[in-house]
ZAMARGU-4260 file (C-alpha; in steps of 0.2 Angstrom, whole numbers, plus 5000, padded with zeros to 4 digits):
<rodrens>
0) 4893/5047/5111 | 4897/5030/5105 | 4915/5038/5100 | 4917/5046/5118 | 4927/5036/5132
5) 4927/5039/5150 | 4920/5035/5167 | 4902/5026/5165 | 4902/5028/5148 | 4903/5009/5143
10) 4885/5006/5154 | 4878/5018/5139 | 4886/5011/5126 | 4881/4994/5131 | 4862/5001/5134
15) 4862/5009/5116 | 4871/4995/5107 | 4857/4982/5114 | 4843/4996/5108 | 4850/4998/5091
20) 4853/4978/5090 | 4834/4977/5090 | 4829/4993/5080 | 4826/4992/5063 | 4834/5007/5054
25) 4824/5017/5043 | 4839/5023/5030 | 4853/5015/5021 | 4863/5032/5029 | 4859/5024/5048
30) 4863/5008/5044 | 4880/5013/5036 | 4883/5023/5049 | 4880/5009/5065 | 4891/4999/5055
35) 4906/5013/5054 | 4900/5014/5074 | 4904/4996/5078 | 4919/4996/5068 | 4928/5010/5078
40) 4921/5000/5092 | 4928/4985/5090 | 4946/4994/5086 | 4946/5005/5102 | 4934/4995/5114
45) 4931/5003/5132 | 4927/4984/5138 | 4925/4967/5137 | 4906/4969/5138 | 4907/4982/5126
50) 4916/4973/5113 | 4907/4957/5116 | 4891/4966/5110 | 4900/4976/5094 | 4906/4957/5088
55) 4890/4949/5092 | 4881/4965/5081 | 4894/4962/5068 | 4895/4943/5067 | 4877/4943/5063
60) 4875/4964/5053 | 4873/4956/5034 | 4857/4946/5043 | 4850/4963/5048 | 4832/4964/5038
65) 4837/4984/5035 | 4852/4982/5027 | 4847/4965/5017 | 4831/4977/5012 | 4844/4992/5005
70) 4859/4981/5001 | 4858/4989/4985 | 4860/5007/4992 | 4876/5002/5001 | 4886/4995/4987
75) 4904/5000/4986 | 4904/5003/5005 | 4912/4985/5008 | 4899/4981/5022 | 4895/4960/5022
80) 4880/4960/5011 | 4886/4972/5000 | 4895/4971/4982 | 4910/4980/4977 | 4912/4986/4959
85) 4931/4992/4955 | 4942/4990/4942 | 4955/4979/4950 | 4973/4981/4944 | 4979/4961/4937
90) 4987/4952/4951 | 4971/4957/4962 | 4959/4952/4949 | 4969/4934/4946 | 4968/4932/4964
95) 4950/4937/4968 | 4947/4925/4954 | 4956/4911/4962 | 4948/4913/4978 | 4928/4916/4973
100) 4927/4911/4958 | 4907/4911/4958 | 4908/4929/4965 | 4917/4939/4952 | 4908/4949/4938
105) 4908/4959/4925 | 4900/4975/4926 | 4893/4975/4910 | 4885/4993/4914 | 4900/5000/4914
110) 4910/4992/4900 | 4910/5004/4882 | 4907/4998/4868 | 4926/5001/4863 | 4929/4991/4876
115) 4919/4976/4871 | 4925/4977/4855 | 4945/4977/4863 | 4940/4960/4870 | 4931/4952/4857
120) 4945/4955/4848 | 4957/4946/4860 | 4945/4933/4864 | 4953/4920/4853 | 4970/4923/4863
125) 4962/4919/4878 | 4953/4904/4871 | 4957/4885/4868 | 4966/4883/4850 | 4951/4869/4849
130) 4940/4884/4850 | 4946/4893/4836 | 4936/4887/4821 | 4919/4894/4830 | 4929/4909/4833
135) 4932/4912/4815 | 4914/4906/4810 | 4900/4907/4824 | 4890/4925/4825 | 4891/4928/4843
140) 4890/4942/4852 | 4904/4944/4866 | 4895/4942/4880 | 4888/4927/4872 | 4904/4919/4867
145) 4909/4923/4887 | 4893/4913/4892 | 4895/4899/4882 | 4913/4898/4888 | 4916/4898/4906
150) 4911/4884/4917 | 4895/4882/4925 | 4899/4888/4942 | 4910/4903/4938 | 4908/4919/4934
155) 4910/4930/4918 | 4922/4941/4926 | 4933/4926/4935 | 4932/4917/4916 | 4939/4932/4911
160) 4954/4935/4924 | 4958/4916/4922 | 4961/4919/4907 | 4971/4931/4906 | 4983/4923/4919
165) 4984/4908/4908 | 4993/4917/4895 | 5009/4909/4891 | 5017/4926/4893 | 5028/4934/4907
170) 5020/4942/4922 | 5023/4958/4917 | 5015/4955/4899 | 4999/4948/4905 | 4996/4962/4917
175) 4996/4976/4902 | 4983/4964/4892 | 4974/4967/4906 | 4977/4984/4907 | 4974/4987/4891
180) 4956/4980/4892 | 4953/4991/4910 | 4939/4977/4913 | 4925/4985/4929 | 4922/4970/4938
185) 4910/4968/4953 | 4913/4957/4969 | 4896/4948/4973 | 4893/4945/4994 | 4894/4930/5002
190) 4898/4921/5017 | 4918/4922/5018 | 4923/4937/5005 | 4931/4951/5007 | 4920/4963/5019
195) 4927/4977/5032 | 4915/4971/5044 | 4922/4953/5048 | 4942/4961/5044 | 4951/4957/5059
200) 4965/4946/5067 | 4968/4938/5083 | 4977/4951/5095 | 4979/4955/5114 | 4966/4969/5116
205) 4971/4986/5124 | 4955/4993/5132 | 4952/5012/5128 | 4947/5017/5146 | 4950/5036/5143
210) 4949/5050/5130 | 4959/5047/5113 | 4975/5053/5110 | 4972/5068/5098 | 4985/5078/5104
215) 5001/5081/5092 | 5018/5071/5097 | 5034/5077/5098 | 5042/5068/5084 | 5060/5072/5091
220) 5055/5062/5107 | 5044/5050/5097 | 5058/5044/5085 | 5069/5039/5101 | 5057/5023/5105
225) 5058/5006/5096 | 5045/4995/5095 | 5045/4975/5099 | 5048/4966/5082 | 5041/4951/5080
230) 5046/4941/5063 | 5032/4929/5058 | 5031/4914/5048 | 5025/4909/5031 | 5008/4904/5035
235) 5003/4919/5047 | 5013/4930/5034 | 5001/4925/5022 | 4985/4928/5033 | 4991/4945/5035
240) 4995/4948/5017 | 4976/4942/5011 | 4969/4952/5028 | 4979/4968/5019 | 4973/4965/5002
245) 4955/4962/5006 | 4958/4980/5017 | 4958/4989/5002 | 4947/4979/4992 | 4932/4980/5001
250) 4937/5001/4999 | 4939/5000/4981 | 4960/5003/4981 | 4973/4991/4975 | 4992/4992/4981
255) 5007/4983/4971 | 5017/4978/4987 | 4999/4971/4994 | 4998/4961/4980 | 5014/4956/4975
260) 5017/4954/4996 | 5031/4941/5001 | 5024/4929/5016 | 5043/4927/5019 | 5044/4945/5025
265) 5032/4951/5035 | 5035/4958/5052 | 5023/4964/5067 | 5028/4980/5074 | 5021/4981/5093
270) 5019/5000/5099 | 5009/4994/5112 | 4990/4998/5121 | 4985/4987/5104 | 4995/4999/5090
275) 5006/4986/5078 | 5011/4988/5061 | 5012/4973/5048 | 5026/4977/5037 | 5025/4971/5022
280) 5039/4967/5009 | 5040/4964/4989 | 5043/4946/4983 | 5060/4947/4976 | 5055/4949/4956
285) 5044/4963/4960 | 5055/4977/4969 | 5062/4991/4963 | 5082/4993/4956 | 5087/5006/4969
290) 5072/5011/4983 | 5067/4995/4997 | 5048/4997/4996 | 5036/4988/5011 | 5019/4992/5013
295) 5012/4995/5033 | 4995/4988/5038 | 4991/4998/5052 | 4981/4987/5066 | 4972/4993/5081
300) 4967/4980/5093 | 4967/4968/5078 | 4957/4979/5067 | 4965/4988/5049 | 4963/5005/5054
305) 4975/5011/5039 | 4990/5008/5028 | 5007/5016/5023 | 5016/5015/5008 | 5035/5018/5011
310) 5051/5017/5000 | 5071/5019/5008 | 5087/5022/5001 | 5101/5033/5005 | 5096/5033/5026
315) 5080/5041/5020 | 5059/5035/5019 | 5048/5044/5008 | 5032/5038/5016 | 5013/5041/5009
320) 5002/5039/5026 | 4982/5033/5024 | 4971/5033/5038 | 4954/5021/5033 | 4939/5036/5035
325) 4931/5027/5049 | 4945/5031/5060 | 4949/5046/5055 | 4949/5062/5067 | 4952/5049/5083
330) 4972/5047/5085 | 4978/5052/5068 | 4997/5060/5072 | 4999/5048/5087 | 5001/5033/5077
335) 5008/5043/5064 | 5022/5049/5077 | 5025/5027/5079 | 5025/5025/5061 | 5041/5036/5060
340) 5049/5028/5076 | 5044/5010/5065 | 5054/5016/5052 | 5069/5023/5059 | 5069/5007/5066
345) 5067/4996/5052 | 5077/5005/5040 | 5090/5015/5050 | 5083/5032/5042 | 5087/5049/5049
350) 5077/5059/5034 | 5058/5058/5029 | 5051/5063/5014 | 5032/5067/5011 | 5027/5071/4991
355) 5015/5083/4985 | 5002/5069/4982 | 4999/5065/4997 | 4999/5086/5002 | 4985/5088/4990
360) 4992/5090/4973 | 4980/5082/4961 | 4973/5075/4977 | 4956/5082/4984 | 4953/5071/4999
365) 4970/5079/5004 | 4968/5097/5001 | 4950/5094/5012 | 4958/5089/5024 | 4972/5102/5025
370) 4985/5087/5026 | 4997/5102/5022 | 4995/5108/5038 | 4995/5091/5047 | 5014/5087/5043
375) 5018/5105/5044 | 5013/5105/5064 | 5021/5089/5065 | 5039/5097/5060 | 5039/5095/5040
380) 5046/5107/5030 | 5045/5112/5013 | 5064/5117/5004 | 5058/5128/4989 | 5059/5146/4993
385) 5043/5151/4988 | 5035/5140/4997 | 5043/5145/5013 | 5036/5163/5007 | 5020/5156/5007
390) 5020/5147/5023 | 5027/5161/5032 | 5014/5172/5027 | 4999/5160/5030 | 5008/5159/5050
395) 5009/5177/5051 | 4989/5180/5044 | 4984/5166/5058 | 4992/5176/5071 | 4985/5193/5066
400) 4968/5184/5065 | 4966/5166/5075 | 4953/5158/5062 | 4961/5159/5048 | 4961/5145/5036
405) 4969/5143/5021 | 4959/5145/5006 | 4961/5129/4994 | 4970/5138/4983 | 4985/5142/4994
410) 4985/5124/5000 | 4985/5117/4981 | 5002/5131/4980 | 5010/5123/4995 | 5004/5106/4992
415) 5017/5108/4974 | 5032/5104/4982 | 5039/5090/4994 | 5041/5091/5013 | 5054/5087/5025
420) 5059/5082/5041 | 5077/5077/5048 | 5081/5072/5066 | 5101/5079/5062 | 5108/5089/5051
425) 5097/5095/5034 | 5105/5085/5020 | 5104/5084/5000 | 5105/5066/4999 | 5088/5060/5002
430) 5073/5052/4992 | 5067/5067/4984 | 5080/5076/4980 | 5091/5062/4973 | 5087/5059/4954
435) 5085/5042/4952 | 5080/5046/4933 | 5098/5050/4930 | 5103/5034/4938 | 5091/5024/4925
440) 5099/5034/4910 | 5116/5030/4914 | 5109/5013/4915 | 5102/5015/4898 | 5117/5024/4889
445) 5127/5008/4896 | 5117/4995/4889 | 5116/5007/4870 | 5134/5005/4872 | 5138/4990/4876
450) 5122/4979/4869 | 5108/4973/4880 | 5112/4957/4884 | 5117/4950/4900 | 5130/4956/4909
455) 5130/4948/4924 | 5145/4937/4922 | 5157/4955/4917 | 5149/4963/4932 | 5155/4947/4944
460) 5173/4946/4936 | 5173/4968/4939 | 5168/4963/4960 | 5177/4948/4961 | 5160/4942/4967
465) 5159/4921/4965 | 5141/4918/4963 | 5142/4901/4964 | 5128/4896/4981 | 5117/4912/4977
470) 5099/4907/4977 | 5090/4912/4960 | 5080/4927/4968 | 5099/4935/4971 | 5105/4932/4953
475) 5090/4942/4949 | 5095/4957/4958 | 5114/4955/4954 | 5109/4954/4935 | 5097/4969/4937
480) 5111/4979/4943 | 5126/4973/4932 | 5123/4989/4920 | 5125/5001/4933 | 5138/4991/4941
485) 5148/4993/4925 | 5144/5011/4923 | 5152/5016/4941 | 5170/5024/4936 | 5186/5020/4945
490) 5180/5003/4952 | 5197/4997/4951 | 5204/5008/4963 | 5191/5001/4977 | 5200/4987/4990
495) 5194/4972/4987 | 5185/4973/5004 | 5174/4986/4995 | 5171/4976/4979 | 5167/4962/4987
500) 5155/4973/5000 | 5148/4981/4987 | 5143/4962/4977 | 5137/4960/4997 | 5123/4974/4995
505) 5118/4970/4978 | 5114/4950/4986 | 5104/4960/4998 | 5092/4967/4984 | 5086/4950/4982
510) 5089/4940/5000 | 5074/4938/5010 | 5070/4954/5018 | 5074/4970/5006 | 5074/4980/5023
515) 5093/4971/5025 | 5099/4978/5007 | 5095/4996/5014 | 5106/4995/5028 | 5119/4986/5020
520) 5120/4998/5004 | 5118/5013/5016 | 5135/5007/5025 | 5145/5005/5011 | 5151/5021/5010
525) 5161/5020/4993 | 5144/5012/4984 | 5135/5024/4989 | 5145/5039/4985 | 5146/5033/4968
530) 5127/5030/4965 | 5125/5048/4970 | 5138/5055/4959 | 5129/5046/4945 | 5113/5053/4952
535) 5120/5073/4950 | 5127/5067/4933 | 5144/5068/4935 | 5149/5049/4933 | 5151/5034/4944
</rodrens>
């Protein structure tokens, strides 16, 4: 009842609420499952009196005398009150470590004994040169070494982290140390980390005085709206960066563009009745050569409800959708109909792309879910023959016979091959089909050619681009693109318009929104022409 919406269904909501506020729960299942309640509540709230009750329950839920009697149950679940054990990819566990240093552990009953023996032998890189001498002599064990060494306030697994980010090496180094060592680290409760139950920002609130919205859009309607763009600054840039990494801590999942997030170029996207999306864009050293990555935080009524990952190039998105399980089942294709309108928006794409992860391939919570069949009856098609076959005659066995499901086996066949869906005219060149493996070989066979220093300054005499005034994050990207940009053929029969429009595109890659280098590189037609023709092998 509590996920039902309709007329007098608040004054029961409110009753049971109040009743279940003073009830003490008998099992670490109910209590988990009141918390999942009040967080749906607080993201799709019937009223105000309603959602005054569901904050004032969750303002005070890691107080609760059940869940503080079987916190120890609810581990991993991201509740306040609760720890969280993952094994947090670098730039997470660096940050974590900056932020609650007392709080961050190692999880000693998950660390091998190869594994000890890894760190004990990089110990004396991580230490003080001073420290050396009882290094080399003192018969410690590692974790007494690691006790004796951090300060008295911090934990074994911030010492750690610290550490590692005090290397004198580059970024990129540091984080396959850390790799390499695969450290399980566990995230102690207190008041002010990361938990799902306080996760939420400041937002206009859209009261949910009817039914859901379950039913499927029309994606050729839904991609013809816009939503209101809001660009933010720095500081509330950065609050939704941390509110997005904390998302997927306190759920045991790390993502790159999260972590590597630029405050500089985050956007809301406003789809109205409380539905915005916080898109969120790589800092400059951190995106790719060819595809602009952002990462979505999806919010409802100021709550994280989900997160997308999406990559664009050549006016296309290849786009890996998550809804968080709590909300799961309420208005799944809705907002997934005004994540496609969002990006078409964004990037000017007329061609999405969905990859077999994300259909089930080496992906169980997908094939359970049949997510196959979700972006099927949304439009998305697969391109390969014999999966066409295979879909056909699943559609044909579910007419003979209404209840027909496919078995898991036919969903792990169908879930082997990428799915489409164009508003114009089915192209070839479109994240997917496009080899950008071929385009980072002809990079390659340059740089064996032609030695791998920098070629920046060639490149910029080959464009006639003055670079001179560029800020350092667009040398960056102009030196990560001079190899290709000396592999292109027949350069010097482009206008000097297109030279110099093409040096534009490339200033893009590291100006501050990534979003801007799509459009531009997708409007030069000459460049991109070019990158393709290096893509099917035929040169540049």
């Amino acid at each position: 009842m509590l996920r039902e919406y309709g007329p007098g269904l608040s004054k029961r909501k409110l009753d049971l609420l109040r009743a279940l506020g003073r009830k003490r729960l008998g099992s670490s299942r109910a209590v988990e499952r009141l918390h999942e309640d009040l967080c749906f509540l607080s993201a799709y709230p019937d009223d105000a009196l309603v959602l005054e009750e569901v904050e004032r329950m969750l303002a005070a839920f890691e107080r609760r005398p059940d869940l503080r009697r079987i916190a120890g149950k609810l581990k991993d679940t991201g509740i306040a009150g609760t720890e969280t054990r993952y094994r947090f990819y670098a730039e997470t566990a660096f940050w974590l470590a900056r932020r609650y240093p007392s709080l961050l552990r190692v999880d000693w009953e998950d660390v091998s004994e190869k594994q000890e023996d890894l760190l004990l032998e990089r110990l004396s890189v991580l230490a003080h040169y001073a420290e050396t001498p009882g290094l080399d002599e003192a018969p410690l064990s590692l974790r007494q070494w690691i006790r004796r060494m951090k300060g008295p306030d911090e934990g074994d697994g911030a010492f750690l982290a610290r550490r590692f980010e005090a290397l004198d090496a580059d970024a990129r180094l540091k984080e396959a140390y850390w790799d390499e060592v695969d450290l399980p680290l566990r995230l102690l409760w207190a008041p002010g980390a990361p938990s799902r139950t306080h996760a939420k920002v400041e937002a206009k609130v859209h009261w949910q005085r009817g039914p859901l919205q379950r039913e499927r859009p029309d994606l050729r309607v839904a991609l013809k709206r816009a939503p209101r763009v809001r660009v933010v600054g720095e500081r509330e840039g950065e609050d939704l960066i941390r509110l997005a990494r904390e998302a997927m801590v306190t759920r045991q999942r790390d993502l790159d563009v999260f972590a590597y997030g630029d405050p500089r170029d985050v956007r809301l996207l406003d789809c109205g009745d409380g539905l915005v999306f916080a898109a969120i864009g790589f800092k400059p050293e951190r995106r790719l050569l060819l595809e602009a990555v952002y990462g979505f935080l999806t919010l409802k009524n100021g709550v994280p409800i989900g997160y997308v990952l999406n990559s664009a190039l050549f006016g296309s998105a290849e786009m890996a959708y998550n809804v968080f399980e709590t909300y799961r089942g309420a208005e799944a294709a809705h907002v997934y109909g005004w994540l496609l309108a969002c990006v078409r928006h964004l990037f000017h794409v007329d061609a999405f792309t969905i990859y077999p992860y994300q259909l089930g391939q080496d992906n169980d919570e997908a094939l359970d879910s049949g997510a196959w069949w979700f972006y099927q009856k949304l439009g998305f098609r697969p391109r390969e023959k014999g999966a066409l076959a295979l879909m056909a005659r699943e559609l044909a066995a579910m007419k003979r016979r209404p209840k027909h499901r496919s078995s898991r086996a036919t969903l792990a066949r169908l879930a082997d091959h990428n799915m489409y869906y164009f508003t114009g005219k089915p192209r070839r060149d479109v994240i997917g089909e496009v080899s950008l493996q071929t385009i980072g070989l002809a990079a390659t066979d340059y740089l064996a050619k032609h030695g791998r220093g920098d070629h920046s300054g060639e490149a910029a005499r080959r464009f006639g681009a003055r670079l001179d005034g560029w800020s350092r994050d667009e040398r960056l990207a102009w030196s990560r693109w001079a190899p290709l940009l000396l592999a292109l053929d027949g350069v010097e029969r482009w206008t000097p318009a297109e030279r110099h429009g093409a040096a534009a595109a490339v200033r893009a890659k590291g100006g501050r929104r990534e979003s801007d280098f799509v459009r531009v590189f997708d409007g030069h037609r000459r460049l991109r022409a070019a990158i393709l023709r290096i893509a099917e092998g035929r040169g540049g």
